[in-house]
C-alpha positions as CSV (number, residue, x, y, z in Angstrom):
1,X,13.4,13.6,22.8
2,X,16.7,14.7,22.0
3,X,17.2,16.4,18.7
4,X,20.4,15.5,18.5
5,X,19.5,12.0,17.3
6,X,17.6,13.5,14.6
7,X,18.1,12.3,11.2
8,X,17.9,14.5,8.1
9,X,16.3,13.4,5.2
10,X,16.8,14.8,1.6
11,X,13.3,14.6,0.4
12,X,14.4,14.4,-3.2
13,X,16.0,11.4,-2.4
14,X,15.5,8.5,-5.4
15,X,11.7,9.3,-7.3
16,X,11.6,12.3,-5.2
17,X,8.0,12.0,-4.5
18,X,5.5,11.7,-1.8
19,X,6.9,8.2,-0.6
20,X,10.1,9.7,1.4
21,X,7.2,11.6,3.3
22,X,5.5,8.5,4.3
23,X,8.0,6.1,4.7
24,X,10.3,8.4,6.6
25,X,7.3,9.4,9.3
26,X,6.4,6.0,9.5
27,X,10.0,4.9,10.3
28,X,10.5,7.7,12.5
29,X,7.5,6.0,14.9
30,X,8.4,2.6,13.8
31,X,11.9,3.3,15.4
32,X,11.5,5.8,17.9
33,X,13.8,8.9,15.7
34,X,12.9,12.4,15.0
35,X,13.5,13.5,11.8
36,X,13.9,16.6,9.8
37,X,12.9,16.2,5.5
38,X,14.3,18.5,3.5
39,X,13.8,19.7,-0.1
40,X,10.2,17.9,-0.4
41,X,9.4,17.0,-3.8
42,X,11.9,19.4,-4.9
43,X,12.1,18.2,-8.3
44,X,8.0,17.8,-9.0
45,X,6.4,20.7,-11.3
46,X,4.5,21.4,-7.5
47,X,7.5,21.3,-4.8
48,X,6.5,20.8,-1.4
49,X,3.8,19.3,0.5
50,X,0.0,18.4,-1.6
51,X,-3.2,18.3,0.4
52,X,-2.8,14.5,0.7
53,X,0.7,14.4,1.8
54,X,-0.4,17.1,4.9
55,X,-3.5,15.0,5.7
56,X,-1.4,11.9,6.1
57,X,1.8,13.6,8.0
58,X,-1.5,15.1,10.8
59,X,-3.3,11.8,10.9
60,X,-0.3,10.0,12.1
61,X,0.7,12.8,14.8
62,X,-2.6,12.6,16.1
63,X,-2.9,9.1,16.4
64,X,0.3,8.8,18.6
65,X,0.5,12.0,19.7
66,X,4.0,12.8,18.1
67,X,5.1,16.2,17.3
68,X,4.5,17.8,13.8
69,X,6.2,21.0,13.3
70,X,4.2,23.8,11.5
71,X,3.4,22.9,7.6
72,X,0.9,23.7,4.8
73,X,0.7,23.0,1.3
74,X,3.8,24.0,-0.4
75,X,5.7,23.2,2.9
76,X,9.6,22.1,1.7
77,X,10.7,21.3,5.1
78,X,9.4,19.4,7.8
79,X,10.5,17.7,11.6
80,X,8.4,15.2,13.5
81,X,9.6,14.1,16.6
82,X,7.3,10.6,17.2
83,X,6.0,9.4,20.5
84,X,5.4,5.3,19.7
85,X,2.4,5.6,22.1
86,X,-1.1,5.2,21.1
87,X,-3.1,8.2,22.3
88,X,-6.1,8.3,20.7
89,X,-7.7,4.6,19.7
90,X,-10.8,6.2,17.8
91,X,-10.0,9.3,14.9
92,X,-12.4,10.5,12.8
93,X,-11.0,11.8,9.4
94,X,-12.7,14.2,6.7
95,X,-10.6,14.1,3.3
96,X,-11.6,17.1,1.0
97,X,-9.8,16.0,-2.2
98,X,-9.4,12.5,-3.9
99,X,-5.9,11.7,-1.9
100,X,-5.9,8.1,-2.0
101,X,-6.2,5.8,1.0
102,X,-4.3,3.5,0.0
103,X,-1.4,5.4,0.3
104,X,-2.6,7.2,3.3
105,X,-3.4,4.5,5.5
106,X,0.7,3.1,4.9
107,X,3.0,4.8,7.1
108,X,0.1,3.6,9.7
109,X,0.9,0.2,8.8
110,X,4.5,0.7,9.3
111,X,4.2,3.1,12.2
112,X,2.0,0.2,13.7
113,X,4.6,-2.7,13.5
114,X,6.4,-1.0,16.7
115,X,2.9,-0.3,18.6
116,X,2.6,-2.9,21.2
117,X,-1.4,-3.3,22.4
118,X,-1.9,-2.8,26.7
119,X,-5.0,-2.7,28.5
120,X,-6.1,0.5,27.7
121,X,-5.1,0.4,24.0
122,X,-5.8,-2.7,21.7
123,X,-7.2,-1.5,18.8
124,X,-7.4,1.5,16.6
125,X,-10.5,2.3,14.4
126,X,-9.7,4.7,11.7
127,X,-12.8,6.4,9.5
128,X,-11.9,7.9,6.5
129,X,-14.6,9.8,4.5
130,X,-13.4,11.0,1.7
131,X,-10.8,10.2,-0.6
132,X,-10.3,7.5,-3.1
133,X,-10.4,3.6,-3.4
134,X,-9.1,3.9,-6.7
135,X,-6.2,5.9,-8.1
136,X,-3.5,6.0,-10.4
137,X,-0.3,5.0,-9.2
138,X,-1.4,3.7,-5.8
139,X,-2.9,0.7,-4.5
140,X,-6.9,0.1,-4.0
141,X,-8.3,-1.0,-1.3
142,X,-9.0,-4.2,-2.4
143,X,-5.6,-4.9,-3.7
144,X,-4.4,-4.4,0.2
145,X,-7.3,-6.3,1.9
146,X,-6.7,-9.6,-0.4
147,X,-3.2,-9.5,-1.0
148,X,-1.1,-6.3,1.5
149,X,-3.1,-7.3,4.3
150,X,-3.0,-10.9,4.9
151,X,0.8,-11.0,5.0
152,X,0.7,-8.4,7.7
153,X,-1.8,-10.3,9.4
154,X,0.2,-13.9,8.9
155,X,3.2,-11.8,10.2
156,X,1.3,-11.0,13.5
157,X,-0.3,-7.3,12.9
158,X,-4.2,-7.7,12.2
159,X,-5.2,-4.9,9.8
160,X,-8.7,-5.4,8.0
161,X,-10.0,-2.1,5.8
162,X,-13.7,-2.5,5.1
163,X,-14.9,-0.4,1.8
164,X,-18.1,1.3,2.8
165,X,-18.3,3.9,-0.2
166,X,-16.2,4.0,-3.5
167,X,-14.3,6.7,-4.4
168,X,-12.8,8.0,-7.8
169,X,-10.6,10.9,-9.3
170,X,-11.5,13.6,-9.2
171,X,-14.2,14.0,-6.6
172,X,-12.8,11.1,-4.0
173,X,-15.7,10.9,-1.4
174,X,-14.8,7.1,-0.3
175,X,-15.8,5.9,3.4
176,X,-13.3,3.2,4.7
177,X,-13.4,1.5,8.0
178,X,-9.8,0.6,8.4
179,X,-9.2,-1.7,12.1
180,X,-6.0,-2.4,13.3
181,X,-5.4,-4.7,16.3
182,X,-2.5,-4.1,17.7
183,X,0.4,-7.2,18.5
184,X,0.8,-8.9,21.8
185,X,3.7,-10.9,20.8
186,X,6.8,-10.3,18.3
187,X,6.3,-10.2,14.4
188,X,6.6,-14.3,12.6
189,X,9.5,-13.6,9.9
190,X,8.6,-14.2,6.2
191,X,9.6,-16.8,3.9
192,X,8.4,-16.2,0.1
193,X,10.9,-18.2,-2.3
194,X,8.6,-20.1,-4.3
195,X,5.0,-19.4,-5.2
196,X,3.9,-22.8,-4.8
197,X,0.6,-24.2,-6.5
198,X,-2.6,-21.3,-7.9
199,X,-5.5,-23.1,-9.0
200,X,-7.8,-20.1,-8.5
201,X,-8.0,-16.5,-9.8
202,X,-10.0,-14.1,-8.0
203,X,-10.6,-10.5,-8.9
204,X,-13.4,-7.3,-8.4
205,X,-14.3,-5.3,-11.0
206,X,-15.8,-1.8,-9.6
207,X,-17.8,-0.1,-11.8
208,X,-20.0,3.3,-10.3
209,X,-24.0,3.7,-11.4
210,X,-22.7,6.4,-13.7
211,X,-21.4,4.2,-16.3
212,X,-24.9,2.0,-16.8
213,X,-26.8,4.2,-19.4
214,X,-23.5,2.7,-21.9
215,X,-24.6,-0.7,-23.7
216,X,-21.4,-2.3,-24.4
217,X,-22.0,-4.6,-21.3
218,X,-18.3,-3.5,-19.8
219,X,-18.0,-5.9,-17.0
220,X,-18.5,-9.0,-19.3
221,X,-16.3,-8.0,-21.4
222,X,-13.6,-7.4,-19.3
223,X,-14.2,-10.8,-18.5
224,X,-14.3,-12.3,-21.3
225,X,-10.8,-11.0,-22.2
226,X,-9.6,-12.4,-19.0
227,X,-11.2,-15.9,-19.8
228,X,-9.5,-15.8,-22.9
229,X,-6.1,-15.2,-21.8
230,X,-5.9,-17.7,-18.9
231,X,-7.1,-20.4,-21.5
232,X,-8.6,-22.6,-19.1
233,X,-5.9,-23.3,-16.7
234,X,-7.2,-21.9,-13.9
235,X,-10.3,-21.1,-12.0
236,X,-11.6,-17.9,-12.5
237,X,-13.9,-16.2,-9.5
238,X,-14.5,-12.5,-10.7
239,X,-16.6,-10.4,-9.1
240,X,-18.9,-7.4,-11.0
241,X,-20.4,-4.5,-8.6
242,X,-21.9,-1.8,-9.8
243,X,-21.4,1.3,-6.8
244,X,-22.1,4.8,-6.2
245,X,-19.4,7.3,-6.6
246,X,-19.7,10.8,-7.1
247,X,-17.1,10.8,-9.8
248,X,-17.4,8.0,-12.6
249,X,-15.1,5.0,-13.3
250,X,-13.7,1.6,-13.6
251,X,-11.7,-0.1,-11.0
252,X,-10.0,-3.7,-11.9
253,X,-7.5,-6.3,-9.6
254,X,-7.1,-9.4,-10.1
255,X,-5.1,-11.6,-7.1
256,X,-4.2,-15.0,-6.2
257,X,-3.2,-17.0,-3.3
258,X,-0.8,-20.2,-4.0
259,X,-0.7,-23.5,-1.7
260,X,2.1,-22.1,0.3
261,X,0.6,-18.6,1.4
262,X,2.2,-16.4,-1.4
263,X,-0.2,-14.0,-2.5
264,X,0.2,-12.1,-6.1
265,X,-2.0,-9.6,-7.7
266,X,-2.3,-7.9,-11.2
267,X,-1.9,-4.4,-9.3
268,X,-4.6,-2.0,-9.8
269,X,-6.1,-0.8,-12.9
270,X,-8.1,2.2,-13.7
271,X,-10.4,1.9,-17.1
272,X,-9.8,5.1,-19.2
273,X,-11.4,6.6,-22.1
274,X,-8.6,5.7,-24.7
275,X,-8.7,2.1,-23.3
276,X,-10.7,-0.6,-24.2
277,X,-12.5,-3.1,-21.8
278,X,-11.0,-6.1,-24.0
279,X,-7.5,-4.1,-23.5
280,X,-7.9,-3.5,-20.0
281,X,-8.8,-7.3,-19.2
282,X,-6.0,-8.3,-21.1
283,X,-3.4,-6.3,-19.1
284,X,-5.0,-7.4,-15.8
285,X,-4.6,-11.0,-16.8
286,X,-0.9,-10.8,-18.7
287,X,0.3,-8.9,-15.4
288,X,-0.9,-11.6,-12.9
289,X,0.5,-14.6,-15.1
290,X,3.5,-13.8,-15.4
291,X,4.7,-13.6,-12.1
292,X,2.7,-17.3,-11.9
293,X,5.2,-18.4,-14.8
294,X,8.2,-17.2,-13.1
295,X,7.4,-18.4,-10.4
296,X,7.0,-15.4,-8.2
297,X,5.6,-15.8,-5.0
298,X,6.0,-11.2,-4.4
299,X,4.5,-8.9,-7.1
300,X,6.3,-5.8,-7.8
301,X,3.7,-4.2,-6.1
302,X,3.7,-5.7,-2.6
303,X,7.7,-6.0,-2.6
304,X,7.7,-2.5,-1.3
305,X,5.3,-3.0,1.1
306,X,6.9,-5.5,2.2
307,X,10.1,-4.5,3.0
308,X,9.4,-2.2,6.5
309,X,7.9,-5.5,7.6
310,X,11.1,-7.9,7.2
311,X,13.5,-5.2,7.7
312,X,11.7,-5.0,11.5
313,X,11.0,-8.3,12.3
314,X,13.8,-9.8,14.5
315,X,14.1,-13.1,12.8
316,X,15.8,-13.7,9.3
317,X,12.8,-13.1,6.2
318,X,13.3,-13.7,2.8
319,X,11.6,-13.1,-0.3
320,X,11.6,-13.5,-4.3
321,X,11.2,-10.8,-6.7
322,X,11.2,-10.4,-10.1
323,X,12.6,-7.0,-9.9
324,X,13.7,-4.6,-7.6
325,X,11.4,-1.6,-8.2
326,X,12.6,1.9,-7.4
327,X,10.0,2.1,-4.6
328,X,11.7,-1.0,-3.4
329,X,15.3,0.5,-3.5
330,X,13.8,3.3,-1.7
331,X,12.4,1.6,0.6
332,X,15.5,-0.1,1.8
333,X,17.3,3.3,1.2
334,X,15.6,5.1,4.2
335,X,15.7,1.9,5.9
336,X,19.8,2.0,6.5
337,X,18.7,5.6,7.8
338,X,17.1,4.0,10.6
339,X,18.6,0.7,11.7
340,X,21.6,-1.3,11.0
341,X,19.8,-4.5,10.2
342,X,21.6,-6.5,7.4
343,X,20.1,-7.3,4.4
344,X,21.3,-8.8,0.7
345,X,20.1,-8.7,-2.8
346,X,21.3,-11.5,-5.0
347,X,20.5,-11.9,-8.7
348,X,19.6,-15.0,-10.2
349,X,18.6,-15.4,-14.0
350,X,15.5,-13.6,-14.2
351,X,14.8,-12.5,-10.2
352,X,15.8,-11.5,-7.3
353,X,16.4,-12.7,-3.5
354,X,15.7,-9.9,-1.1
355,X,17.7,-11.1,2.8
356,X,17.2,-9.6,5.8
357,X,19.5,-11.5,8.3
């Protein structure tokens, strides 16, 4: 591939963090670019490349067989030159620290938009031992498999991660299947203005063995703070598991799905030891209503996520926000890097219309 087509990326571009890294590789495959990052988390106490953000960048090389220049922790510069092939359908992958999976595994969804499934190549069957499930600032596993997931799957790109070991800061040691089939046709364009009717709540609380010797019944109470903030207007199907972890905590989402496909979460929270369970149910339930009020059919969460998705799909997609979130205006920021696709934003009272034409 020529490097002449290569675009350079300031990686202290917007937040400056570990999402340029993944969003850029993953467009780089998505679109068939090589790129060159620059200045990684320049403006983080810890510049350059973390363990996680090295394990991600390798992982998706080595599915595709693309071309990773030399990098370590600390790294400030990087070029990948992609090959949107699929090389290797089975990977195996040993994560030391407690870099979560959620955020790993999404330049692979992006990335895997463009991957088109022939004979030899349908599916590809990621293991991931190690890592987390749960972490701040990212998205659990759960949070992508009931409410990431099923919009990538409406959309024509069947990804399913199956938890089979919870992991928590600081240790990690998760074990996630993650499956994705790849698409024999072109991507359905998305259509989320309204949210349409909820009558149900669902949700997981994930609580490891560790915490059981305490006698202040957490899960229930959780709960019961939940129950008490939805006062009886809708269904409420929460799920308590008790798991083991090597590192002790408390992992809470709550989602819903409305009569017209829109699927909205509370985002993932972590119980901490300054926070109560009464507190933490609270949150959980306030953050999932109001985007039910508003009538949001896209959490802030999943707006991001979204937004590689319309921006490649061929047909018009549209979508309703109730704010454009700085991982959003990244998003769409790198995006204009890589394509000329047209896209609008248009206020209205208290949200936002996000077009790609």
């Amino acid at each position: 591939m020529n490097s002449e087509n290569m675009i350079k990326i300031d990686g202290s571009l917007g937040e400056g963090g570990g999402a340029i890294l993944r969003l850029s590789v993953g467009f780089s495959i998505l679109y068939n670019t090589p790129i060159v990052i620059e200045n990684i988390r320049a403006n983080r106490p810890k510049p350059g490349l973390r363990m996680q953000h090295l394990l991600g960048l390798r992982l998706l090389a080595e599915i595709t067989s693309s071309n990773l220049s030399n990098c370590e922790v600390g790294s400030t510069k990087i070029s990948f030159f992609p090959n949107p092939t699929i090389e290797n359908r089975i990977l195996t992958v040993s994560i030391s620290t407690a870099a979560s999976i959620g955020l790993l595994l999404q330049p692979i969804q992006i990335a895997c938009l463009g991957l088109k499934a022939n004979k030899e190549h349908k599916v590809i069957d990621l293991i991931l031992n190690g890592g987390a499930t749960f972490g701040k600032w990212a998205p659990s596993l759960n949070y992508l498999e009931h409410v990431t997931f099923p919009l990538f799957r409406k959309s024509g790109l069947k990804i399913n991660a199956d938890t089979l070991k919870q992991g928590f800061y600081p240790k990690g040691g998760a074990k996630v299947h993650c499956s994705i089939k790849l698409r024999e046709k072109e991507l359905s364009p998305i259509d989320l203005t309204t949210l349409g009717e909820v009558k149900s709540i669902y949700g997981e609380i994930i609580i490891t063995n560790q915490l059981k010797y305490k006698k202040s019944n957490i899960p229930q109470r959780i709960k019961n703070a939940i129950q008490s903030e939805l006062k009886g207007k809708y269904d409420l199907n929460l799920k308590e598991k008790w798991v083991d972890s090597l590192s002790p905590g408390v992992g809470l989402c709550l989602w819903a799905e409305s009569d017209n496909g829109a699927h909205i979460s509370s985002g993932t929270l972590l119980g901490e030891r300054d926070l109560s369970s009464e507190r933490l149910g609270k949150m959980a339930a306030n953050n999932i209503l109001k985007y039910i009020k508003n009538d949001i059919p896209v959490d802030n969460y999943l707006s991001d996520q979204l937004i590689p998705l319309i921006a490649y799909i061929k047909r018009p997609s549209k979508i309703k926000v109730m704010e454009v979130t700085n991982h959003t205006k990244t998003n769409i920021e790198l995006i204009k890097r890589f394509t000329k696709r047209q896209y609008g934003i248009k206020k209205t009272e208290n949200t936002f219309f996000i077009d790609f034409y």
